[in-house]
Every structure is written in C-alpha cells, then in structure tokens.
C-alpha positions as semicolon CSV with decimal commas, in nm:
position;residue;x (nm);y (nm);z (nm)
1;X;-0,809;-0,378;0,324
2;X;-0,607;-0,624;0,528
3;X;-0,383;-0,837;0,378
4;X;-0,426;-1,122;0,236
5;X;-0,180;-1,484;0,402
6;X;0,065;-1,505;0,082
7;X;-0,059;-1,830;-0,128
8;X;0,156;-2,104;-0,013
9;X;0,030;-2,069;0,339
10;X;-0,355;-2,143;0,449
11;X;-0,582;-1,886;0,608
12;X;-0,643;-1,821;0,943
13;X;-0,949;-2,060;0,989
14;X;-1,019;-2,340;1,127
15;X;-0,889;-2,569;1,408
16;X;-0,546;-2,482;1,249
17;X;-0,592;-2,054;1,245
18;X;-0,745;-2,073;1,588
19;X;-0,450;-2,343;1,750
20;X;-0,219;-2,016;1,590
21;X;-0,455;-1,762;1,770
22;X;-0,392;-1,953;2,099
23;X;-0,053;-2,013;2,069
24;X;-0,002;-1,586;2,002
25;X;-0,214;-1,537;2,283
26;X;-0,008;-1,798;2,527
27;X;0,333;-1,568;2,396
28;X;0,152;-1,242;2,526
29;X;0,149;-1,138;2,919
30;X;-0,185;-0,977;2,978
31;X;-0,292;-0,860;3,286
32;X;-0,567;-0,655;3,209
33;X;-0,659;-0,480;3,550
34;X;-0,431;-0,228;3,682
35;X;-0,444;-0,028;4,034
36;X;-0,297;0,341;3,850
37;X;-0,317;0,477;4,239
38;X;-0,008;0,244;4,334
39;X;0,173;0,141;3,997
40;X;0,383;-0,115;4,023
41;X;0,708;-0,121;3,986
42;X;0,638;-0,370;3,644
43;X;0,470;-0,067;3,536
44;X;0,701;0,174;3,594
45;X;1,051;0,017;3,523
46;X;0,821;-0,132;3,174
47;X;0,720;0,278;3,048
48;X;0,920;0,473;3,267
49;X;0,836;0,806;3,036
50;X;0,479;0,794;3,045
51;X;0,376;0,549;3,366
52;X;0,088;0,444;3,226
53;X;-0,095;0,167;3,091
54;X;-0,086;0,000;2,820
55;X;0,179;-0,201;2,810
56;X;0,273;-0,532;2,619
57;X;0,560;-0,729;2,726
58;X;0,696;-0,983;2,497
59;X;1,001;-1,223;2,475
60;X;1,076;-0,998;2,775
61;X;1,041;-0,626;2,591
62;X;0,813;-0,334;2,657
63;X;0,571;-0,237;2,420
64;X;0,395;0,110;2,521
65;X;0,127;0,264;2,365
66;X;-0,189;0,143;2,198
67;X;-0,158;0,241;1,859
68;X;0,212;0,122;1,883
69;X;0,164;-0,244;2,040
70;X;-0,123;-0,303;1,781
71;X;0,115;-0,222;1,492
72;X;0,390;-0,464;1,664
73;X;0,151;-0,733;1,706
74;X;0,099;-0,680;1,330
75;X;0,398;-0,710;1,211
76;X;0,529;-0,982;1,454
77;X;0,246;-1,259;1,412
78;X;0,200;-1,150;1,042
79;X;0,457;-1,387;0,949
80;X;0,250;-1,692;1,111
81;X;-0,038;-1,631;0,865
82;X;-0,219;-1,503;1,127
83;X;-0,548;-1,232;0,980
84;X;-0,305;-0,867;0,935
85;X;-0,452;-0,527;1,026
86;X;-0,270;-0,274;0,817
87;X;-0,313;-0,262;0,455
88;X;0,022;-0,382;0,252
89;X;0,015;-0,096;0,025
90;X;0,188;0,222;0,159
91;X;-0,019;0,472;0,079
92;X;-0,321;0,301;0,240
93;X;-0,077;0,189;0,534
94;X;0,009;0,573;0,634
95;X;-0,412;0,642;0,527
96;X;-0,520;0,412;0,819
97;X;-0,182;0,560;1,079
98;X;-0,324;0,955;0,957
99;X;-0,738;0,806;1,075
100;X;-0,638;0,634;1,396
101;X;-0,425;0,928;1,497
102;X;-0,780;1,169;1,384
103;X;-0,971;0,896;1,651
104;X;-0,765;0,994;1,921
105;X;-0,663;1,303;1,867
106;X;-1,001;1,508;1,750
107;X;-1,270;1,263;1,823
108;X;-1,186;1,124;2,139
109;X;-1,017;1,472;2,242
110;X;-1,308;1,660;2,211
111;X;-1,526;1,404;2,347
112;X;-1,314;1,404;2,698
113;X;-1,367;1,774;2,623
114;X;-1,720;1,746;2,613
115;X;-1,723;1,543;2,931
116;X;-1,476;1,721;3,184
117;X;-1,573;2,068;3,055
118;X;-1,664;2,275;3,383
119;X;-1,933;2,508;3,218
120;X;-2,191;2,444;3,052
121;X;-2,053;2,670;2,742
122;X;-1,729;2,411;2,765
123;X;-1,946;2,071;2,744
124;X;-2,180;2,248;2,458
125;X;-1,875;2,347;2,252
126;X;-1,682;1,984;2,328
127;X;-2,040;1,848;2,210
128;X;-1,983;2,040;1,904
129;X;-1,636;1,970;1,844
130;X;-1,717;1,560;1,893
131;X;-2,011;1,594;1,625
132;X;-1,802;1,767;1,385
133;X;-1,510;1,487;1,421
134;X;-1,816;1,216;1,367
135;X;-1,910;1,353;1,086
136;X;-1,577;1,353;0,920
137;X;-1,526;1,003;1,073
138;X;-1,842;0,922;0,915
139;X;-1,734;0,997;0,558
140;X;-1,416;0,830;0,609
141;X;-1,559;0,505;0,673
142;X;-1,742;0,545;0,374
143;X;-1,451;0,654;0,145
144;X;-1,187;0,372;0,301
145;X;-1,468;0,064;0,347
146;X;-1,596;0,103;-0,011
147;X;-1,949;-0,034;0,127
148;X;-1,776;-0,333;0,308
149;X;-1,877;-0,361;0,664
150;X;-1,571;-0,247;0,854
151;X;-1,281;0,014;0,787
152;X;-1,017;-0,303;0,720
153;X;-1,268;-0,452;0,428
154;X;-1,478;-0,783;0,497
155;X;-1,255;-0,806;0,796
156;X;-1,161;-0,612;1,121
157;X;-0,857;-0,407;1,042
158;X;-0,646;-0,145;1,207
159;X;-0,893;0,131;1,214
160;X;-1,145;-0,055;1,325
161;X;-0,936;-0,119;1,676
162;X;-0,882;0,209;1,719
163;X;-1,232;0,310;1,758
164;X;-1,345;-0,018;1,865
165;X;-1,121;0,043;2,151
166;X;-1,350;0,319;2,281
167;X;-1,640;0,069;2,281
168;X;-1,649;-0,014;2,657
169;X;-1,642;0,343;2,760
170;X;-1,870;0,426;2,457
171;X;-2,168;0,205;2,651
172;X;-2,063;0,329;2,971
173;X;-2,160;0,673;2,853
174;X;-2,517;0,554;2,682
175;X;-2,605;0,387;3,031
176;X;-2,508;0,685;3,269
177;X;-2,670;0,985;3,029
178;X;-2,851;0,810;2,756
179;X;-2,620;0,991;2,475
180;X;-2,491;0,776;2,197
181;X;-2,217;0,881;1,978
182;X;-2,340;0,730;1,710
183;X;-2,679;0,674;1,576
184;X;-2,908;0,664;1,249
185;X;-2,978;1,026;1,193
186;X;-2,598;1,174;1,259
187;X;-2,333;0,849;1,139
188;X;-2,607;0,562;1,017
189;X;-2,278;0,392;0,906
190;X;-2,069;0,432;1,218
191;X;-2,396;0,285;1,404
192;X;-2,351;-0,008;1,240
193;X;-1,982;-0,067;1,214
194;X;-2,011;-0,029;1,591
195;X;-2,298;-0,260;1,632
196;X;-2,143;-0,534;1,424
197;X;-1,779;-0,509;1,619
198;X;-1,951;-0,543;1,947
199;X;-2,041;-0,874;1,880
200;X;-1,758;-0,967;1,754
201;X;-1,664;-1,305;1,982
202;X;-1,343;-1,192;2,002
203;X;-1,474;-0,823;2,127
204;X;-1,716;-0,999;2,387
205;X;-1,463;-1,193;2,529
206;X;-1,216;-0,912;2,662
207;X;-1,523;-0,671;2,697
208;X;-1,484;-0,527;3,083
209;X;-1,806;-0,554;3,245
210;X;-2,002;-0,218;3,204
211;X;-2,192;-0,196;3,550
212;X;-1,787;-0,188;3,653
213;X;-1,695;0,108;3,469
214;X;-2,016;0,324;3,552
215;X;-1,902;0,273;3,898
216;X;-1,559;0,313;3,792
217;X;-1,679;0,661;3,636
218;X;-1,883;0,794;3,927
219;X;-1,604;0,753;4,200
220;X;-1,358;0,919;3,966
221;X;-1,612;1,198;3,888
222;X;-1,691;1,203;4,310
223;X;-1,298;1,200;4,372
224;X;-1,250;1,521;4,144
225;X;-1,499;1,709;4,266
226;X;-1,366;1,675;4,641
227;X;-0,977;1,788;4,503
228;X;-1,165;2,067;4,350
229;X;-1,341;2,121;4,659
230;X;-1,044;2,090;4,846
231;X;-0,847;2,349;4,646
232;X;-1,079;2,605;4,666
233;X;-1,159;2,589;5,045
C-alpha cells in the first residue's frame, strides 16, 4: 500500500494537494510526442545508451527509463506530501520492483510475441505465453490488493503504472482485432482494475487519442512488411 504523508503534514487533497500537483508538474519538461525516425539531438545527447524514449529531464538531469523515472518521481516529490507509489516497507518495496519487472518482462514480452510472430504457430504460442502471464498477474493482484481496488491499496500505486501504462496500446488492440487482454471469464479482477484506472482523471487527461495509434499501428505494420519485402526480393 502507498504510503501514508507523515502526520504533521496534510494530505494531498484539496486546493492545497492539487496547487502541489501543479507546481510538480510546472518542474517537469514533458514533451510527449516524439519523431523516433529523426531523434533529436535532446534525445540523443539526454540517453545516449539506449536512444530512446522515455526520458525525464529535471533541474537539468536525464532520467531514462520508465520504471526508473517513476521511482525518481517517487522519491523526489515524496518529501512535498505529495500521494507516494512504492510501499515504505522493504519487503513490499522490492515485491512491487520483482511485479513491474514480471509486466514487462513476461506479460508484455509475450504479448509483442504474440503480435509480431510471423507464423501462425508463433502468434498461437505468444497467445499462450500472454494468457499464462495473466493468469499469474491475476493472482497477484489478488494476493498484493487484499480486495482493495488497485495493486497500491485504496489508491493508485506503483504497480498499477506499470500496467496502466500499457492502457493506450491495450485499446488500440481491442479496436483493430476485437481481443481484450483482460475480461470476466480469464482475469475478472484485472478487468476491473483496468476499467477503474481508465477513468482515472488523471489517466484521461494524458490518454493519446486511440484513432491515432491504430493508424500509428497500421503504417508501422505496412512499413515492415515492405523491409521484409524488400529483403527478400
């Protein structure tokens, strides 16, 4: 569970918590579209070991990597009493790390998997692969949330970021081949979680528009296929 804004300071609520919200936010550099065919040279002087996107600059320093800059921003604006992600205790601190690094690593692996396999046999066994990691993602949330309706408690915390990051692409995918990741039968509880942090006001506000990305997704699919083409001929 997140923690809790020690007792001599007041929660973030409020005029007061959301004057602190803006003020963070006003601290931050965000430029949230990116042309990845000509990176700039922001970009590449700000991660010059992976060139890619995401990166937060603040007070002037790079922060790469999503997982990374969300634990920064934890532990910088903690201090202002601002809501925290990770939980204080350090056993449930590295629980949350180990789950975020299972999202990305065997969920969202196999799922890309699923997705760019060239055969048929390689999309059915990425399909099988993603199912598996939702069902183990499925009794996590259980175990960590204890009934509460996200991973961080009666509040968004780390975990729920991590997956919640997938969202936009996650709705992509139900508009272009009507398949949904989660649903009642397979993860009833993952259904929810994700229903609840999509309309989140803070989630709808930085939500990229979806009609965008299925574009986005067909001339990147369309662009493959002719380097594929290409290589072969």
């Amino acid at each position: 569970m997140a923690r809790r804004p020690p007792h001599n300071q007041p929660p973030l609520e409020g005029d007061g918590g959301r004057r602190r919200q803006r003020q963070a936010r006003r601290r931050v550099r965000i430029r949230p579209w990116v042309d990845l065919k000509n990176k700039s040279g922001l970009l590449l002087a700000s991660n010059p070991v992976h060139k890619k996107v995401p990166v937060l600059i603040h007070n002037g320093k790079p922060v790469c990597e999503s997982r990374i800059i969300v634990q920064y921003l934890d532990e910088v604006y903690s201090a202002a009493a601002a809501p925290t992600f990770l939980p204080v205790d350090p056993y449930e601190r590295a629980t949350a790390r180990f789950w975020a690094a299972f999202i990305d690593d065997k969920f969202f692996a196999s799922w890309l998997k699923a997705g760019r396999g060239k055969t048929a046999a390689e999309k059915a066994e990425g399909l099988k692969e993603t199912f598996a990691a939702v069902e183990t993602l499925e009794g996590a949330f259980r175990e960590i949330s204890k009934g509460k309706p996200f991973f961080g408690g009666d509040s968004v915390g780390y975990l729920d970021i991590a997956l919640g990051a997938l969202l936009a692409w996650m709705l992509t995918a139900e508009v272009r081949h009507g398949f949904r990741l989660f649903d009642a039968s397979r993860s009833p509880l993952l259904e929810k979680l994700v229903e609840r942090f999509s309309k989140l006001d803070e989630v709808v506000a930085v939500l990229p528009d979806i009609d965008r990305l299925v574009e986005h997704t067909k001339v990147r699919e369309a662009e493959v296929a002719a380097a594929a083409a290409a290589v072969n001929n």
